[in-house]
C-alpha positions as CSV (number, residue, x, y, z in Angstrom):
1,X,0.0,0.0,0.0
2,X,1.8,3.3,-0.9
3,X,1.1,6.3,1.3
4,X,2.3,9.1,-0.5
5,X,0.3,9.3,-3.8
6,X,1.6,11.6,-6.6
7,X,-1.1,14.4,-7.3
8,X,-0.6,16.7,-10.3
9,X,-1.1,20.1,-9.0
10,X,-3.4,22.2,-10.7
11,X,-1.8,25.6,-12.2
12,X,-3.0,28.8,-10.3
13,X,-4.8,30.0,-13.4
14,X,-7.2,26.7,-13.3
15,X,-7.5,27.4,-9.8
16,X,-8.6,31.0,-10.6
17,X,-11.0,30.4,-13.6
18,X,-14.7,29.6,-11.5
19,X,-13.9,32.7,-9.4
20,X,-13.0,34.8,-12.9
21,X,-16.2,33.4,-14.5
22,X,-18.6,34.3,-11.7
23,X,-17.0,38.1,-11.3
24,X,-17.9,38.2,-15.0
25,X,-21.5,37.2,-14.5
26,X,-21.5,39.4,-11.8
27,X,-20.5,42.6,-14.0
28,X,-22.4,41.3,-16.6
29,X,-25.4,41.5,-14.3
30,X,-24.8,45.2,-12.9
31,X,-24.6,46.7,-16.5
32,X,-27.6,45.2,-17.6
33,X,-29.4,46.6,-14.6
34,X,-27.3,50.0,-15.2
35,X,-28.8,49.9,-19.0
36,X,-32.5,49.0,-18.1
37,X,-32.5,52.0,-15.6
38,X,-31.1,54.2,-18.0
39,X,-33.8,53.1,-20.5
40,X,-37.2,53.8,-17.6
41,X,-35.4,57.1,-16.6
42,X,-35.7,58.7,-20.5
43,X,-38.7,57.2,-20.6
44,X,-40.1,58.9,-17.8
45,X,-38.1,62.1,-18.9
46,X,-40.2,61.6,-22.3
47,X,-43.4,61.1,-20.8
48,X,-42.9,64.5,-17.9
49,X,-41.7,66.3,-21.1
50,X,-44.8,65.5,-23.3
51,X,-47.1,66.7,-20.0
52,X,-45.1,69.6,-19.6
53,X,-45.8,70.9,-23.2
54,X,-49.8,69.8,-22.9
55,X,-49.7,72.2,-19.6
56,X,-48.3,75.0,-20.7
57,X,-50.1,75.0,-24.5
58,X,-53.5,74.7,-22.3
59,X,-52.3,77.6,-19.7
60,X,-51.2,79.6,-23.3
61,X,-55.0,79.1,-24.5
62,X,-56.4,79.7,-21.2
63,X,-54.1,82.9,-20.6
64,X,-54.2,84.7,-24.0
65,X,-56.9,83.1,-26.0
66,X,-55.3,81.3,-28.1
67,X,-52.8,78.5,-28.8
68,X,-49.0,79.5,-28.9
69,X,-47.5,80.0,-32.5
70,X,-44.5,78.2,-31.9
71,X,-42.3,76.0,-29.2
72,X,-40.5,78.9,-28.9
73,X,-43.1,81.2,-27.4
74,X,-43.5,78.2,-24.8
75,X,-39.8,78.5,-24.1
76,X,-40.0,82.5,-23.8
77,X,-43.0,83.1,-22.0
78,X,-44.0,79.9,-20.2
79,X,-40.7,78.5,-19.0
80,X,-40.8,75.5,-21.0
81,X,-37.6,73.9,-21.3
82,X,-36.1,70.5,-22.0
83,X,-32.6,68.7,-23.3
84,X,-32.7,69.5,-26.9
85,X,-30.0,66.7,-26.9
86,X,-32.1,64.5,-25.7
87,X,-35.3,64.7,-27.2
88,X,-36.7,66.5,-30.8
89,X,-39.8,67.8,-30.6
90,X,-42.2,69.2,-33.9
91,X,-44.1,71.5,-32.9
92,X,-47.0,71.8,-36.1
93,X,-49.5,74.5,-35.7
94,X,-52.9,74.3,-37.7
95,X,-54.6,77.9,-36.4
96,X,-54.7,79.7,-33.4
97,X,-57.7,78.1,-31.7
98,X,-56.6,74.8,-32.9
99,X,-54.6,72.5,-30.5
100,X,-51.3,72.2,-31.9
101,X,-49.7,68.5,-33.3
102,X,-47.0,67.6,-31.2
103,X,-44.2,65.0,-31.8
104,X,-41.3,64.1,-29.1
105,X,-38.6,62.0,-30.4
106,X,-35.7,60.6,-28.9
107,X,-32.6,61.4,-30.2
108,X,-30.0,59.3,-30.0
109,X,-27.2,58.8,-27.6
């Protein structure tokens, strides 16, 4: 019966590789959360801009009369105001009593 058995021993590398594979599903993990926050947040951003503009065209109309001519009146006289890197928005007037067509898009990153 022989005591002392040889064992190969393992290299540090193989010893290493479960604990390298699970900090890589671990990082993997956090950046996907990272990217589906990122994705709710402009989402809500798009959604609080979209009520912004429907409040201040209605408090435009229920001010002066009439619907504002352009985005830019909003900005001037309402204090609208967004990322204009973020989002595009057309702003399409028909007449001045009218609601106004408008279109948010999200630009991209």
């Amino acid at each position: 019966m022989n005591r002392f058995v040889y064992q190969k021993q393992k290299s540090p590398l193989t010893k290493m590789l479960p604990s390298i594979f699970v900090f890589l599903a671990i990082a993997l993990l956090f950046f996907q959360g990272i990217s589906s926050v990122s994705s709710g947040t402009r989402k809500r951003q798009k959604e609080s801009l979209e009520n912004a503009i429907t409040r201040s065209i209605t408090h435009c109309y229920a001010v002066e009369g009439s619907y504002p001519a352009s985005l830019d009146y909003l900005k001037e006289n309402y204090g609208l105001t967004y990322d204009e890197d973020l989002f595009f928005v057309d702003y399409q007037t028909i007449g001045s009593n009218i609601l106004p067509d408008v279109t948010i898009i999200e630009r991209e990153e």
